[in-house]
N, C-alpha and C positions, 0 to 999 in steps of 0.2 A: 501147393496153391499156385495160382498165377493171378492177372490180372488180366480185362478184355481190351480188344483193342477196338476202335471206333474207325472201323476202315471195311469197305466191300466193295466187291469185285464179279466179275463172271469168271467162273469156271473156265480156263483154257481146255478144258477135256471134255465137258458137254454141255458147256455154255448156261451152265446155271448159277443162279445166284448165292456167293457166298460171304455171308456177315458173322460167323460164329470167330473169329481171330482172335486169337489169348497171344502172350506172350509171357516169360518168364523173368525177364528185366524189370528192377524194380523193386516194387516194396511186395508185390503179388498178395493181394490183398480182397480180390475179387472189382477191385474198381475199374473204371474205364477210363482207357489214357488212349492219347492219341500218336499214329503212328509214329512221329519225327521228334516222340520222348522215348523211343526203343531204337533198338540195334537189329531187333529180329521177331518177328513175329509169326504165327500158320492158324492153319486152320484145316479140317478135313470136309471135302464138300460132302452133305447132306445125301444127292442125288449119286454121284460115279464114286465117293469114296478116297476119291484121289486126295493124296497131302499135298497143299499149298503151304509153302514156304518163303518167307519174305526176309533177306539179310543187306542191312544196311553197308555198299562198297566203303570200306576204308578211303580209299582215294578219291573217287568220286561224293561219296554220298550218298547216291543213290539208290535205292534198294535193286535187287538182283531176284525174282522170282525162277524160285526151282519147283518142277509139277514130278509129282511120284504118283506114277500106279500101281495097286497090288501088284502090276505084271514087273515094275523098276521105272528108270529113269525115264522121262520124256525129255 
């Protein structure tokens, strides 16, 4: 199970919109929390497929977006 997260973005790979973001922190329970009560959260866009992935900087804070294509890392 997980739980959804309440956060959307554009595609960094072809610029589409993406709202499906779950994460696994938590109670996962199917609810909707919002990003800065997780650590990490993704999503796979709709349209290219590509994994978005969101991880909260230990040091900073801030989250850190990493983009994967079937093809590997961007």
């Amino acid at each position: 199970m997980y739980d959804y997260v309440n956060y959307e973005c554009e595609c960094p790979t072809c610029h589409a919109k993406v709202d499906n973001f779950q994460t696994k922190d938590g109670d996962r329970v199917l609810r909707r929390v919002e990003p800065e009560d997780v650590e990490q959260f993704y999503a796979i866009c709709d349209q290219c497929k590509c994994w978005i992935e969101f991880n909260r900087d230990e040091k900073s804070g801030e989250y850190i977006m990493t983009v994967e294509s079937k093809g590997g890392m961007y």
